[in-house]
N, C-alpha and C positions, 0 to 999 in steps of 0.2 A: 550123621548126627544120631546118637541114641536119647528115646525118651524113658527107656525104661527106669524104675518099675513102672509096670502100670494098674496095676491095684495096690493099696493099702496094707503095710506086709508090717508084720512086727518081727524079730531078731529069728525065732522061730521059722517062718515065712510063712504063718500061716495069718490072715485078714486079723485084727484087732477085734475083741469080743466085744468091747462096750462099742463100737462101730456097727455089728452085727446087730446087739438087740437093738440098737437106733434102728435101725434097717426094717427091722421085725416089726418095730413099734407103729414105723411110719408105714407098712405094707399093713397093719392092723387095722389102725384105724382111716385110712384110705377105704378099706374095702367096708369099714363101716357108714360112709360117705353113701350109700348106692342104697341104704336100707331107708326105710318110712318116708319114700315118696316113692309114684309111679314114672315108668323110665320116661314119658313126655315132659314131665315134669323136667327130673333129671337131665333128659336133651336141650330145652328150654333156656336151662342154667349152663352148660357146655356151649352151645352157641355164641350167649351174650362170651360167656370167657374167652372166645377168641377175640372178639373184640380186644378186649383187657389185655391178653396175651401180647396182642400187636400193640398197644400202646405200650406198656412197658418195658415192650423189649428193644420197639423205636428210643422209649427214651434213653433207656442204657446208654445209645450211641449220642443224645444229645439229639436226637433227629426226631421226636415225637407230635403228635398232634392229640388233641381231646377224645376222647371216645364220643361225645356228641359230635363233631366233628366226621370222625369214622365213621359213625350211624348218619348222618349228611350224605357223606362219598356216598353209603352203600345207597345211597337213594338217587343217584346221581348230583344231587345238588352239592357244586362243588364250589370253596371260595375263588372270590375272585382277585384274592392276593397269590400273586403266582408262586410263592414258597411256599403257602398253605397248603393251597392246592396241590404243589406237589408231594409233600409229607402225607393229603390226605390219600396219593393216590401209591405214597408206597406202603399205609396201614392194607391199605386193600390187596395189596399183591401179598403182606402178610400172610396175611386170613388166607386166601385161597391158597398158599402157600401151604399154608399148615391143616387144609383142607387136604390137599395133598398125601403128606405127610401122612395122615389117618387113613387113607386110600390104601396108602403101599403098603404100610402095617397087616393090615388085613392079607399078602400072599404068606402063604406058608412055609415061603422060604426068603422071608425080607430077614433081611441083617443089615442093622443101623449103621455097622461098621465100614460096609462095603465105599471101597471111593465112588464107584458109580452111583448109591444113593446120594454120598455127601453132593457130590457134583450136579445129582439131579434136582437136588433142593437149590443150590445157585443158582443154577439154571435158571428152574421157572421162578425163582423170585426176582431173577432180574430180569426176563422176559416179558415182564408182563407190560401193558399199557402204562405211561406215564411216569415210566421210573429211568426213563433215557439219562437223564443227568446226573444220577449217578453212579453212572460206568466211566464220568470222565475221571481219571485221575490224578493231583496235584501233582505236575514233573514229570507229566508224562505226555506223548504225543497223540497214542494212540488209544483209543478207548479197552474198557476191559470188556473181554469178551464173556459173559456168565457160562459157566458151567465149566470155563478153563480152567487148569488149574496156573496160577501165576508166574510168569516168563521173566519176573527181574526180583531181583535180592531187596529185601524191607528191613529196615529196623522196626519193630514197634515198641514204647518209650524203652528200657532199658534193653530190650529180649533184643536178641538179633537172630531173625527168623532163618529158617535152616536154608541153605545153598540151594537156587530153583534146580538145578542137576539131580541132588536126592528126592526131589518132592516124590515122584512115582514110585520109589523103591521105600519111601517112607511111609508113604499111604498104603502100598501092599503091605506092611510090617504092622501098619497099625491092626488092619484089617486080618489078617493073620492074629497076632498076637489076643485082640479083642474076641476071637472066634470063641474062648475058652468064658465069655459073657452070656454066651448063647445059649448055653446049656447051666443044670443046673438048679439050687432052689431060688425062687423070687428074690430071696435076701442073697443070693450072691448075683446074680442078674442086676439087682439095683447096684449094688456096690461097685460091680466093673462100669456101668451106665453113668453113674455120678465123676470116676475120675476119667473117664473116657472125655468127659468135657474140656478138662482141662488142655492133655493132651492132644486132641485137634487143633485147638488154639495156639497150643504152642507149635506145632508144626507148619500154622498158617497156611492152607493151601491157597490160599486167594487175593488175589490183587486188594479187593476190599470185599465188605461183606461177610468175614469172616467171624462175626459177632453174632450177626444173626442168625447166619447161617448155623453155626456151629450150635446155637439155642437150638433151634428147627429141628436138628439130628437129632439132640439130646429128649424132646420130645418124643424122637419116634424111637430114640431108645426107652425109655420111659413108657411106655405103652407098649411096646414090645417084652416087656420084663412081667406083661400079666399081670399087672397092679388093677385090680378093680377101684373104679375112682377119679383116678386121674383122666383129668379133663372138666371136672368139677373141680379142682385145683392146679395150678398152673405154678411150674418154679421160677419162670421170668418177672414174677409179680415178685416174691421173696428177694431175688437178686438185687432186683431192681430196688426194692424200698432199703435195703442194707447201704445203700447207700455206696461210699468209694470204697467201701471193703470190699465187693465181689472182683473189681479190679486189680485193687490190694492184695487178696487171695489167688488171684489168677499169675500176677506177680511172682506172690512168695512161693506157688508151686512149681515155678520158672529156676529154684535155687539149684543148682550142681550138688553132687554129694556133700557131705560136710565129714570128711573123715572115716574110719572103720566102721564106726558105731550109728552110721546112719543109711545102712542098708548097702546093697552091691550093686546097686545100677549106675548109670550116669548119675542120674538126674534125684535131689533127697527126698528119701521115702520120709524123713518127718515131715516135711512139707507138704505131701502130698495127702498122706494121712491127716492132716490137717486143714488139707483145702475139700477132701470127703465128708470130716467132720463138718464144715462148717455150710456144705451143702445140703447133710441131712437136718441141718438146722434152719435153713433158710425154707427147705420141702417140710417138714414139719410145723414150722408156723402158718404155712398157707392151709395146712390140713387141719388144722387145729381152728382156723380162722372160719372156714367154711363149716365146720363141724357143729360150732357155736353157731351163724347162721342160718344155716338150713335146718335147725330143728322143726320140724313143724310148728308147733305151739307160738312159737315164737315168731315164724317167719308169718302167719295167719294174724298176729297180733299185729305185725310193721304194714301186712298190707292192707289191714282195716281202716290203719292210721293212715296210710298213704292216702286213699280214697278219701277219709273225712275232710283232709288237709287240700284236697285240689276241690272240695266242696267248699271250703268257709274261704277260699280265697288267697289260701295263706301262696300259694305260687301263683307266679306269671302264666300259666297256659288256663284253658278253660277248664270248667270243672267237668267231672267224671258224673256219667248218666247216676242216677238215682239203683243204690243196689248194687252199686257195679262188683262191689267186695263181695258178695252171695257170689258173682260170677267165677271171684277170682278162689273163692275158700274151695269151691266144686272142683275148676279143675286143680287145685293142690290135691285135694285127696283123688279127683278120678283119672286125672290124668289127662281126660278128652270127653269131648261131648261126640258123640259119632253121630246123633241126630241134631238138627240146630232147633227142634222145636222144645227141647231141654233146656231151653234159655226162657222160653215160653212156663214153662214150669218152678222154675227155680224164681225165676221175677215175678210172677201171676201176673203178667200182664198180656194183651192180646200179641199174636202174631207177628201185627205189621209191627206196633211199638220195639217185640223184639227184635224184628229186623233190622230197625233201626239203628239199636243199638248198638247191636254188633259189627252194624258196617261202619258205625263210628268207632269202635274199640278195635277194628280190622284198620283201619283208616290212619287212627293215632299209636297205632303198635303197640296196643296190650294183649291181642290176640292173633294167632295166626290161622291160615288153613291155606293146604294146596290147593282150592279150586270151592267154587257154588255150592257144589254138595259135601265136601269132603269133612272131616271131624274139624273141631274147632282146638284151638288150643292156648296153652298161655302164652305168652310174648318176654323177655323182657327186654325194654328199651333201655339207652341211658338215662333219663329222669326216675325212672322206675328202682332203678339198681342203685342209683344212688342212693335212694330212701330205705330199700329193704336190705340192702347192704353196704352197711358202713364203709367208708375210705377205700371203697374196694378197687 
């Protein structure tokens, strides 16, 4: 079975221009994402988005739980509905997943394309504690084994996935053909990275899991392409809120040629060019979303508000120590308290008082720090993110 093309070609064969400066546009202002805050700050905000990451890319498949829920698991406390409990323990294997994923990026010779990476994110995302149930699969005897790639033939709704005989010689083609992602400027690096998604999908290498999985990759394509940015913006959030079009899309990019006039490959280059199109539109709105956001000015203003609002009552948890917004405007702009007696400072109040406080905003995860002595930092929980960032 051939997928070719695999990038976005016009009659010429060379990538579609208004494709390009989308590309430009979205690589622009990503890397303007990363300016007027300090990188703890920055890290701060990448952290909670994996959270995010993993709920909306659970729910793609219908198989989601709450991000307070996920921030529960990370704490161990898990429900005690056993299909809760289980969705909350495969957000978790997400996260570490995609934890992953930014591990391997970092060798200087990772290639998103490679089947051994594809296969190493199945892997440890089905590996992990708590997610035994689902490897079983409907119609089948034997469990799926993660990181296999899949021993029997699938339809999935119309596509009929390729013959498990070609899978290894298709995954080396893919991995071949994608090589030419690798290199290159940013805006053609994104543009092989965005229809590369499609193309996995449609090859199926996987019993199941091929949904998230194939996100997962796209990730560590995406960060592989030198985007400053991303990771303060996530495209599973975008997919997901589009609603049944990213499916739809996934779909229409599933079409056969359509004639002379729609390219030389198998598989239609309109289609495809049009399932890129509507990727850099889905990655654009999340950049656009965050951009508005984290402007300073304004993220200082929601979280003054936030603080006043767990002060007058207006939510269910207890209220926020006296000041505690002094705590949170500091680290916006510094990033870190490297001494804790800077809290002592900024509140005027004695020592112990500010120990206090901190071990209650350590306690209720508005702050972090790796240990006793170590720098203090901000946190953000889900109640928190809810308030300073809208519908996120």
């Amino acid at each position: 079975m051939d997928f070719t093309p695999i990038i976005p070609l016009r009659s010429n064969k060379q990538i579609p221009q208004d494709l390009l400066d989308r590309a430009e546009k979205l690589i622009h202002s990503s890397i303007a994402l990363t300016g007027g805050h300090p990188a703890e700050t920055l890290n701060a905000v990448r952290e909670y988005l994996r959270t995010i990451n993993s709920y909306y890319s659970n729910k793609i498949e219908s198989e989601g739980t709450s991000p307070l829920d996920i921030e529960k698991a990370m704490k161990k406390d898990f429900s005690s509905d056993k299909k809760k409990c289980t969705l909350q323990m495969l957000s978790l294997a997400h996260i570490e997943t995609q934890k992953r994923v930014e591990h391997l990026v970092e060798d200087e010779n990772f290639s998103p394309y490679k089947t051994e990476f594809i296969c190493s994110i199945h892997n440890y995302l089905y590996s992990q504690d708590g997610v035994d149930s689902f490897l079983e699969i409907e119609g089948l005897q034997n469990k799926m084994t993660p990181g296999v790639l899949r021993t029997h033939d699938v339809n999935v709704g119309d596509h009929v996935a390729p013959d498990v005989k070609e899978l290894p010689s298709l995954m080396n083609k893919f991995e071949l053909l994608y090589r030419d992602g690798l290199v290159g400027s940013k805006v053609n690096k994104l543009i092989y990275a965005l229809a590369s998604h499609h193309r996995l999908v449609y090859i199926h290498p996987f019993l199941d899991g091929n949904g998230r999985t194939s996100r997962l990759a796209l990730d560590g394509a995406l960060l592989s392409c030198g985007i400053s940015g991303y990771g303060l913006w996530n495209i599973s959030r975008g997919l997901a809120r589009s609603g049944d079009k990213y499916k739809d899309m996934l779909a229409y990019a599933d079409m056969h040629r359509q004639g002379e006039y729609d390219g030389t490959g198998a598989l239609s280059t309109r289609a495809l060019n049009e399932f890129v199109s509507y990727m850099l539109t889905c990655a654009q709105d999340q950049v656009d979303y965050m951009t508005k956001y984290l402007k300073l000015s304004s993220l200082t203003e929601r979280l003054t508000k936030y603080v006043k609002l767990t002060q007058s009552g207006m939510f269910d948890l207890a209220p926020l120590p006296k000041d505690t917004d002094k705590i949170f405007k500091e680290l916006l702009l510094r990033g870190e308290f490297k001494k804790r007696t800077e809290i002592d400072e900024i509140l005027g109040v004695s020592r112990r008082t500010a120990t206090e406080i901190t071990k209650e905003l350590l306690h209720r995860g508005y702050i972090q720090s790796d240990g006793p002595k170590s720098s203090i930092r901000l946190k953000i929980n889900s109640h928190l993110a809810e308030h300073i960032f809208p519908e996120l």
